[in-house]
C-alpha positions, 0 to 999 in steps of 0.5 A, a space after each residue: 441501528 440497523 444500518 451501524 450493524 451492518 456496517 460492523 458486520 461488512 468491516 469484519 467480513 472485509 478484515 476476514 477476507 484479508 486474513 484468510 486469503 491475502 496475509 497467508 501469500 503476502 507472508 509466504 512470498 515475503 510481500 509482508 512481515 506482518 499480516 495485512 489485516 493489522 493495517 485495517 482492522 481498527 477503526 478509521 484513521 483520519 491524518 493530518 499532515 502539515 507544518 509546524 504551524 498550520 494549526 494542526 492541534 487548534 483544529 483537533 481542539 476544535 473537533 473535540 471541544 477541549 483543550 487536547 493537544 498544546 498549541 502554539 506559534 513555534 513548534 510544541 510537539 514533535 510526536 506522532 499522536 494517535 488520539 482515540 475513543 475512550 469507551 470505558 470513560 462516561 461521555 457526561 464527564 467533562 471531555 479530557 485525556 483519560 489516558 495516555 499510552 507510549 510508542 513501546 506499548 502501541 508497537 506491541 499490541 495486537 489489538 492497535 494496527 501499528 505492529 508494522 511501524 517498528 520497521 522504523 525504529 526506537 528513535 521513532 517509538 519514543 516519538 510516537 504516542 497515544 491519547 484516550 479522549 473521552 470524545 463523542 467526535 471520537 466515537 467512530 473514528 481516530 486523529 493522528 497528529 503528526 509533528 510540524 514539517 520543516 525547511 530545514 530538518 533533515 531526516 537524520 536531524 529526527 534520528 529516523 526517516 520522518 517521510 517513510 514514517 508519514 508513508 506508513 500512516 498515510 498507508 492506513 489512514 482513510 483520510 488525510 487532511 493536509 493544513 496550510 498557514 496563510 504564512 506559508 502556503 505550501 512552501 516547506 520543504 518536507 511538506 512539498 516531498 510528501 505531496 510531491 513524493 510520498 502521497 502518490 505511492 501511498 494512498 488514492 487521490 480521494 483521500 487526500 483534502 487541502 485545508 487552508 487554516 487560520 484564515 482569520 491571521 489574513 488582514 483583509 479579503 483581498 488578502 485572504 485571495 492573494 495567499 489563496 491564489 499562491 497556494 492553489 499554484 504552489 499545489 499545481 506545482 507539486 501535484 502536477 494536476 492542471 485543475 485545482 483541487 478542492 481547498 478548504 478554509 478554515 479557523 478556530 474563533 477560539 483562537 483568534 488573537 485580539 485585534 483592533 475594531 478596523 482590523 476586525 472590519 476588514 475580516 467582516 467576510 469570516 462570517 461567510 466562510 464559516 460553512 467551510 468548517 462545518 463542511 470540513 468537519 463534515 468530511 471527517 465524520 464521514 471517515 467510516 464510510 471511507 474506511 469500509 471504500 478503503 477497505 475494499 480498495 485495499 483488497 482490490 489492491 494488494 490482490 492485485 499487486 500479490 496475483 500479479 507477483 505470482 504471475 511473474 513467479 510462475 511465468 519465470 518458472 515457465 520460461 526455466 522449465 522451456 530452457 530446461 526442455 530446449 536444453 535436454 532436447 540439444 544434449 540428447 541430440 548431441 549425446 546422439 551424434 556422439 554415439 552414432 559417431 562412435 559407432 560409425 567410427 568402429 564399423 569403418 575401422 573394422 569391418 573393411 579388416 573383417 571383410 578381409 578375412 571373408 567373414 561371415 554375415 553372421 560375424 557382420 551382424 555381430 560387429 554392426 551389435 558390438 559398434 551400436 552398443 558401444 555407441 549407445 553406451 558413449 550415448 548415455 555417458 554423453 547425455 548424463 555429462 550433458 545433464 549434470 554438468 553442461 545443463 548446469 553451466 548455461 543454467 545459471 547465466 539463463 537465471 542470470 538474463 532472467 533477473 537482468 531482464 524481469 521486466 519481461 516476465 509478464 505483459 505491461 500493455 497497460 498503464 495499471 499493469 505497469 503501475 501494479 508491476 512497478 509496486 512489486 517488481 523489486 520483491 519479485 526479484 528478491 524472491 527470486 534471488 533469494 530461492 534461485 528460482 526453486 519453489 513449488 510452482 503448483 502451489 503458486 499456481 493454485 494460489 494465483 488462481 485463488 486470488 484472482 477469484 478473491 479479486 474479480 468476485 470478492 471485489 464486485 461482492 463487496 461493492 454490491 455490499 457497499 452500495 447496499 449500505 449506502 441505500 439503507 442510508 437513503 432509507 433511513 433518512 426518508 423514513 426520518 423526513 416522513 415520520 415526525 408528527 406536526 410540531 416536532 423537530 428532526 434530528 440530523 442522522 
């Protein structure tokens, strides 16, 4: 108990800390149009992506030991799915939906982390669902089905961009299981994208967990082997990774077709592999503690990607305001030059006249006072015409070749850095574009500073925090093997 307290009060202190420090300058900034604490308040997310039949909803299933999602060979859903816990609901009852919520409503509610998918439309909305299942697996984490992936929909056959929708989720999602079929293993068109495209922009590699199912549709062993050998080269294709990632095997004896006394003798080796699922469900439990990680990633990111937008705000600033300085400095010498000449002008022109009538030093004196004024006065108009007008002149081509290269703005001596610059380049330049460069510089300074005290000391507080709670962990379980007395029979935490 003391250990699911924690954790709740470490989740609430993370969600503080985004709202207090991080959503204030991703709004102000146009990082955002909506708080980023929405994305990570709820609960965890677990996302399952593959195509139409991978069998995504048996495996839901599955997990939840009733018949919750319809399954099918040809496709039976074309939704994106969120299926919840139902607290209100006695988990004594028979497990079944309880209740069921629409797009309009879930884009619409503050107390679901979804605000910010009403960017992609209501062609998507009414694609998008949500089912309250009275679930014991339920208890600590969610499921998103997604609808199967294709070869031949595109995009617009959907009526919204169904990878930037994938995009979003796998934003939020802690974990993200991608399902394969033996029939076609890492084939399909949008599921190779996503992989290829989408995933890396969106989440980290640790999140991410390659399920080959329905393992039981392989004749014999030496076919399992040779799909799964076509699978694991279709993924260093599309990763690009030269050591295979983990693959899971899996399947649903629940939904094994019939078959005959032969074909069932050569898959006598399901029964081996029948740890696979138990691993694999395993993962999925262990959602919560990915979401707390998730949660610390997520400040050390979007602190990182926002400080380093307003280095590059502040750092154009500072180039304008050197222009600005070199700029003055040129017209003064030039308003200078200009009275002086004026000046020198009128005491050539005149004084050899006045010599010529024997003035006086006194008359020298007053003609040397009149030129110098004049001079001065020629100086002034020069320097104010040179600030209003000419300043403004080469101001504007200076912004320009600051935009043209804004890739100068801020060092990149590293691959993060210019990962981290690439994730908010574009938004710098739309700022800047948008405010002409005018925004009070010193209370984006003060904000950078800010944020980089959240991102060094608030980061390393919060792994200190997590690797508590992973000890705690460790203790309970020691308390638990040493405790039970002679004949009794642990529980596994």
């Amino acid at each position: 108990m003391y250990r699911e307290n924690y954790y709740h009060s470490l989740q609430a202190e993370l969600v503080e800390m985004v709202a207090d420090h991080l959503t204030p300058v991703a709004l102000r900034y146009g990082y955002t149009d909506t708080p980023l604490e929405s994305s990570v308040k709820w609960r965890p997310q677990v996302l399952l992506l593959g195509n139409y039949s991978s069998g995504k909803s048996t495996l839901i299933n599955e997990l939840l030991q009733a018949y919750i999602q319809d399954t099918g060979q040809a496709p039976t859903d074309d939704s994106f799915t969120v299926i919840t816990h139902d607290e209100s609901e006695s988990e004594t009852l028979p497990i079944r939906v309880t209740d069921e919520r629409d797009g309009k409503v879930l884009l619409n509610d503050q107390e679901y982390p979804f605000e910010s998918l009403k960017k992609h439309g209501d062609r998507f909305a009414s694609h998008f669902r949500m089912k309250r299942v009275n679930s014991p697996f339920l208890k600590n984490l969610a499921i998103i089905d997604t609808p199967g992936m294709h070869d031949s929909h595109a995009e617009r056959d959907r009526g919204y961009d169904y990878l930037e929708v994938v995009g979003s989720f796998v934003q939020m999602a802690d974990l993200i299981l991608i399902l394969f079929d033996p029939h076609k293993a890492g084939t399909v068109r949008e599921l190779r994208r996503s992989i290829r495209e989408t995933l890396p922009t969106r989440t980290h590699e640790d999140r991410v967990r390659f399920v080959l199912n329905r393992i039981d549709e392989c004749a014999s062993l030496t076919d399992l082997l040779r799909v799964y050998g076509s699978l694991c080269w279709n993924l260093s294709q599309m990763t690009g990774r030269k050591d295979i990632p983990m693959v899971y095997l899996s399947h649903s004896p629940h939904a094994a077709p019939a078959s005959s006394t032969e074909s069932e003798d050569k898959k006598a080796y399901l029964p081996y592999l029948a740890n696979q699922r138990e691993e694999l469900k395993n993962a999925i439990l262990k959602a919560p503690l990915h979401h707390l990680d998730h949660l610390a990633t997520f400040i050390e990111t979007h602190g990182g990607r926002l400080s380093h937008l307003l280095e590059a705000l502040i750092s154009y600033r500072r180039k304008f305001r050197m222009f600005r300085l070199k700029n003055t400095l040129i017209g003064f010498i030039v308003s200078l030059v200009c009275g002086g000449g004026m000046s020198l002008a009128m005491l050539t022109t005149e004084m050899p006249a006045q010599i010529g009538e024997y003035m006086g030093a006194a008359g020298l004196e007053g003609l040397v006072h009149q030129a110098l004024g004049v001079g001065g006065v020629i100086a002034l108009l020069v320097f104010i015409l040179w600030m209003v007008l000419i300043q403004g002149l080469f101001a504007k081509p200076f912004r320009r070749k600051l935009l043209r290269d804004i890739d100068t703005l801020t060092p990149l001596e590293n691959q993060s850095r210019k990962d981290t610059w690439e994730s908010i380049r574009e938004l710098a330049y739309k700022y800047l574009e948008k405010t002409g460069g005018r925004f009070p510089v010193g209370q984006t300074k003060r904000e950078h500073n800010r944020l980089l005290e959240v991102c060094e000391k608030g980061s390393r507080e919060v792994r200190e925090a997590l690797s508590e709670l992973s000890n705690i962990k460790a203790d309970e379980i020691e308390e638990a093997d040493a405790s039970p007395a002679d004949g009794e029979t642990l529980r596994t935490k």
